[in-house]
C-alpha positions as CSV (number, residue, x, y, z in Angstrom):
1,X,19.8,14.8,-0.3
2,X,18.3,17.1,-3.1
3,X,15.7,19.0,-3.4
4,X,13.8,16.9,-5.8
5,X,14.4,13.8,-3.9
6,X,12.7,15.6,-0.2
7,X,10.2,16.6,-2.6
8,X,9.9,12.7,-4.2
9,X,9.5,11.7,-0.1
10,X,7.6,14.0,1.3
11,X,4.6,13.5,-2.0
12,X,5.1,9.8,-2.5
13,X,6.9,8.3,0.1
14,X,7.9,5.3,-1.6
15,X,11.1,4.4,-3.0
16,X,11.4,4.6,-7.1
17,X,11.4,0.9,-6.8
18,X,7.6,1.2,-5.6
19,X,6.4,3.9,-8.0
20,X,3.6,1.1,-8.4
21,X,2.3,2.7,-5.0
22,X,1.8,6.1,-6.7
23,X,-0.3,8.3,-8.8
24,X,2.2,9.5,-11.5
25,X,0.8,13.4,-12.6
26,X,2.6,14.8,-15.6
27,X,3.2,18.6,-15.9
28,X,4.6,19.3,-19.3
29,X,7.9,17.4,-19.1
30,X,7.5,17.2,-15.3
31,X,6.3,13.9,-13.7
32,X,5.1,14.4,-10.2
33,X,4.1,11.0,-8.4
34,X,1.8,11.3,-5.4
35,X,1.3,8.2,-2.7
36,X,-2.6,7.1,-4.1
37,X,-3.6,6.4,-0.4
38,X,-2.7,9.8,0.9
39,X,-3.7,11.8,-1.9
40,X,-7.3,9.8,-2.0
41,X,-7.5,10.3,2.2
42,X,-6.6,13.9,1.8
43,X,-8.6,14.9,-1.0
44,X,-11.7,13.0,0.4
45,X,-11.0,14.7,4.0
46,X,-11.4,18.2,2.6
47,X,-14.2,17.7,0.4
48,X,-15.8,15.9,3.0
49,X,-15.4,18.5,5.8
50,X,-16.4,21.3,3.9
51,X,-20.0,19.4,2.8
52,X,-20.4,18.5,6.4
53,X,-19.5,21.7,7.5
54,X,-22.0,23.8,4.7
55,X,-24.3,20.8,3.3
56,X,-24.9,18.1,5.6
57,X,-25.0,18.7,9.2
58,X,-24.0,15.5,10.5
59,X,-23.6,17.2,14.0
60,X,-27.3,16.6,14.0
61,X,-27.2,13.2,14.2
62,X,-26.9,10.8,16.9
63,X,-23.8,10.4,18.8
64,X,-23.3,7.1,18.2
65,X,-24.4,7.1,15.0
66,X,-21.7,9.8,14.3
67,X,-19.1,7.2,15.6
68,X,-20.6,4.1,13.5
69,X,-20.5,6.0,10.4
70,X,-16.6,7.3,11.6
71,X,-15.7,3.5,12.2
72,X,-17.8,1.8,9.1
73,X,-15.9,4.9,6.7
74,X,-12.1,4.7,8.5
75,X,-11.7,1.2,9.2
76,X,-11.1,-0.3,6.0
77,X,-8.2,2.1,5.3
78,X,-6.4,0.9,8.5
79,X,-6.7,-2.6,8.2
80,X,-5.6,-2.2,4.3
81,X,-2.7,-0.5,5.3
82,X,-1.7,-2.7,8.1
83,X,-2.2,-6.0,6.2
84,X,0.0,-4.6,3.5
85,X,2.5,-3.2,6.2
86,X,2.6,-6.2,8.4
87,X,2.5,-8.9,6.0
88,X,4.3,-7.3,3.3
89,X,1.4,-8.3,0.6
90,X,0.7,-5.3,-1.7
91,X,-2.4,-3.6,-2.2
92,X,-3.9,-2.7,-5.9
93,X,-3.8,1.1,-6.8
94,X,-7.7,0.9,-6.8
95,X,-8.1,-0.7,-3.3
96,X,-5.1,2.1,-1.8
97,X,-7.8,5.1,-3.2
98,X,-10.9,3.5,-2.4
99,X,-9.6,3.0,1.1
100,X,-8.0,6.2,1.4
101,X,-11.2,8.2,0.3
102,X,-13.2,5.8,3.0
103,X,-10.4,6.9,5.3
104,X,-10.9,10.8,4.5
105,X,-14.6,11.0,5.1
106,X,-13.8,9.4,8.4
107,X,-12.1,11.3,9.1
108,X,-14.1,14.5,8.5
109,X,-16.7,12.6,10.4
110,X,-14.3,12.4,13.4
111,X,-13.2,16.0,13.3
112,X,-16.8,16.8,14.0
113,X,-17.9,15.2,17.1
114,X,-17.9,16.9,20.6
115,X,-14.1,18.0,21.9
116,X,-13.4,14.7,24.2
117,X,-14.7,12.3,21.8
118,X,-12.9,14.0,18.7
119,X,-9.2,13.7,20.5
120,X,-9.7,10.3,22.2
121,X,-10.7,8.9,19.1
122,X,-7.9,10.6,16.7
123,X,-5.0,9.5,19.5
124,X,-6.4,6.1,19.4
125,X,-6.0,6.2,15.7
126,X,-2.5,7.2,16.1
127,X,-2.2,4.6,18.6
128,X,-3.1,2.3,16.2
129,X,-1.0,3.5,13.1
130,X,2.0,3.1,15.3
131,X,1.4,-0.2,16.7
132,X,1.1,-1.3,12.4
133,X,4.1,0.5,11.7
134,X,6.3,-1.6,14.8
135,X,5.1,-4.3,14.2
136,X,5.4,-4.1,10.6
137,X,8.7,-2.9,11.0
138,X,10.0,-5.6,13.5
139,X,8.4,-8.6,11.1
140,X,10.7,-7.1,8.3
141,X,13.5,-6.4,10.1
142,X,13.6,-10.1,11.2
143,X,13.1,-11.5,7.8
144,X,16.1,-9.8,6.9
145,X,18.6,-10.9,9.9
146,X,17.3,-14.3,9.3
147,X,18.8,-14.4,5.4
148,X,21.6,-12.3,6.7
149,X,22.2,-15.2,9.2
150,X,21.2,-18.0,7.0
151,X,23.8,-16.7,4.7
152,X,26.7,-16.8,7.3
């Protein structure tokens, strides 16, 4: 594999066939394309922390208010992303950033609750992600042993 193509993966992580998935950035004759969900998620996580961290102290707040506002904020991102994963529908550009920035401020909510609360609730994230991702992956892997047999 070549450089640019780790480079193409590791930014957009979609295929050039799903370049639709992207945000393409051009830098003189350069085009850089960046996965819309991630770069909305990440950019929204950092901006977020930092004006909870110096603006907003949200550690002031309510415990489980803090985890309403994590859950009403990160939700939509996940069941985006699954729906589109598990049932193989796509997703608009606009919904992919507006759920990834909605993800990101989750997020940054989450990295600031109390130390047991912040790690059970990022695992159970995970947890989550990788129960879309088999699932998603199974579902697609059938459809295709099911034409491959059909064809036979």
């Amino acid at each position: 594999m070549k450089w640019k193509e780790i480079v193409h993966w590791l930014l957009a992580h979609h295929s050039r066939d799903n370049l639709s998935h992207t945000i393409k950035i051009s830098i003189g004759k350069r085009e850089l394309y960046l996965c819309a969900r991630c770069t909305s998620l990440y950019s929204a996580l950092i901006i977020s922390y930092f004006l909870f961290g110096f603006v907003i102290d949200i550690r002031q707040l309510p415990l489980w208010i803090i985890h309403g506002l994590a859950y009403c904020f990160g939700t939509p991102i996940i069941l985006s992303w699954g729906w589109q994963t598990i049932m193989g529908q796509d997703n608009s550009n606009k919904t992919r950033i507006l759920t990834g920035v909605g993800g990101g401020i989750g997020l940054a909510i989450l990295l600031y609750l109390p130390s047991p609360f912040r790690e059970l609730n990022i695992f159970g994230i995970f947890g989550i992600v990788f129960f879309i991702l088999y699932f998603g992956k199974i579902r697609r892997y059938k459809k295709n042993f099911t034409i491959i047999d059909q064809d036979e």
